[in-house]
matplotlib code that plots the C-alpha trace (Angstrom):
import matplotlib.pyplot as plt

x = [136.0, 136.1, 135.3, 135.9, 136.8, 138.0, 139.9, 140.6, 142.2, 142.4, 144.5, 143.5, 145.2, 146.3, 142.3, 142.7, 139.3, 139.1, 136.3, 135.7, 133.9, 134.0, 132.0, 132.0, 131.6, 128.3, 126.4, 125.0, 125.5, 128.5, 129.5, 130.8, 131.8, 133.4, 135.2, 137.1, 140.5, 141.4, 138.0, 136.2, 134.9, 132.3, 132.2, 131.9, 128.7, 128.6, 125.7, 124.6, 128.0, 130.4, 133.8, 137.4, 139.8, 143.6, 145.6, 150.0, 152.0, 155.3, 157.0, 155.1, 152.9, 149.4, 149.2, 145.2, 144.5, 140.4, 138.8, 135.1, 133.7, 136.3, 138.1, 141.4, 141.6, 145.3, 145.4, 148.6, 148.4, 151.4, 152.5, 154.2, 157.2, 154.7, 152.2, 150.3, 148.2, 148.6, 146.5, 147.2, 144.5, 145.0, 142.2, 142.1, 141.7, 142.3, 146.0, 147.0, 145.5, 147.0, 144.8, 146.5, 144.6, 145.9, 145.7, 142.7]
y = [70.9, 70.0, 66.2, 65.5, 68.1, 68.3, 70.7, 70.5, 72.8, 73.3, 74.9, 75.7, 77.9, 80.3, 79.8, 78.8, 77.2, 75.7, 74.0, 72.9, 71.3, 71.5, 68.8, 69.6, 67.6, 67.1, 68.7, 67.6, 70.3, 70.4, 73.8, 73.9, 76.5, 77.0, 80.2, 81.3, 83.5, 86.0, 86.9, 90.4, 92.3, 91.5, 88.2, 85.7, 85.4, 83.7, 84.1, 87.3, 88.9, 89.7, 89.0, 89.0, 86.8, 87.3, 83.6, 83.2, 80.5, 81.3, 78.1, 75.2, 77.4, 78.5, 82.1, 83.5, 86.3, 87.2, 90.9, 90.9, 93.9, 95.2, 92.0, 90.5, 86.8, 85.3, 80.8, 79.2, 75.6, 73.7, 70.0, 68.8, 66.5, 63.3, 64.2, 66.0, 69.2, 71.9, 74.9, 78.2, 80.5, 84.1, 86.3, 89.9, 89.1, 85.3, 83.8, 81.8, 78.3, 75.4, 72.5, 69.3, 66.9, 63.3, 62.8, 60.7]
z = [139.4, 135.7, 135.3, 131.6, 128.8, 125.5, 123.2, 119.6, 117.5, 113.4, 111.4, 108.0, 106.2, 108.8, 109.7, 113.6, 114.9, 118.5, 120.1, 123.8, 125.9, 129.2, 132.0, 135.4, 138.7, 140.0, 137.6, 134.5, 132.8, 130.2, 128.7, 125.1, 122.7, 119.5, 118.0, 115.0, 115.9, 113.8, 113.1, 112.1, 115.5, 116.4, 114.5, 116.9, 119.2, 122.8, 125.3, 123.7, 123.7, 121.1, 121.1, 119.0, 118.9, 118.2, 117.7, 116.2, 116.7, 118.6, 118.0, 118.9, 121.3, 120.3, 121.6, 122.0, 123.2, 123.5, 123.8, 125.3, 126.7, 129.0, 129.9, 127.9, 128.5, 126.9, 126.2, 125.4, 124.0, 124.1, 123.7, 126.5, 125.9, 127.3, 124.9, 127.2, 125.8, 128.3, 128.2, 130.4, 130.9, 132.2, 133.2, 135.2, 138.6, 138.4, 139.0, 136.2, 135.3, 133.7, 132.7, 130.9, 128.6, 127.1, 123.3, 122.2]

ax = plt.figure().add_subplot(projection="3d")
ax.plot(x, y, z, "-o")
ax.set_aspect("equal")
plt.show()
């Protein structure tokens, strides 16, 4: 169970970076990571493998999708209409997951 995360996400000319970090319940350990979409292959590193990532706007949604070995992993970041940040994770073999953060 995640205890406390955060997300943020820039946008510099049509640069997308997004960084998280990620705190889970009864451990101390907190898992973080940073990436840059729309990136060379091969360009960004994370836990000795290599990954790409993919990001477009559709809207106001943030579509990602992530290529790492075998596996295809697709985001979608999205304001809610109470401010809410929602993110929706798909992975093969997982059902969807939708986690919702507050605006600091």
């Amino acid at each position: 169970v995640i205890q406390t995360a955060t997300v943020t996400i820039n946008d510099r000319e049509h640069n997308i970076y997004i960084s998280r970090n990620f705190t889970y319940e009864g451990d101390s350990e907190t898992v973080s990571y940073s990436f840059t979409t729309d990136s060379r292959e091969h360009a960004n590193i994370r836990q000795g493998q290599t990954f790409k990532s993919k990001a477009n706007w559709d809207g106001n949604v943030l579509k990602v999708t992530t290529i790492g070995g075998n596996l295809t992993k697709r985001e979608q970041y999205s304001l809610r209409p109470d401010g809410l940040l929602m993110l929706v994770v798909e992975r093969p073999g997982h059902p969807p997951l939708a986690l919702y953060f507050q605006h600091q």
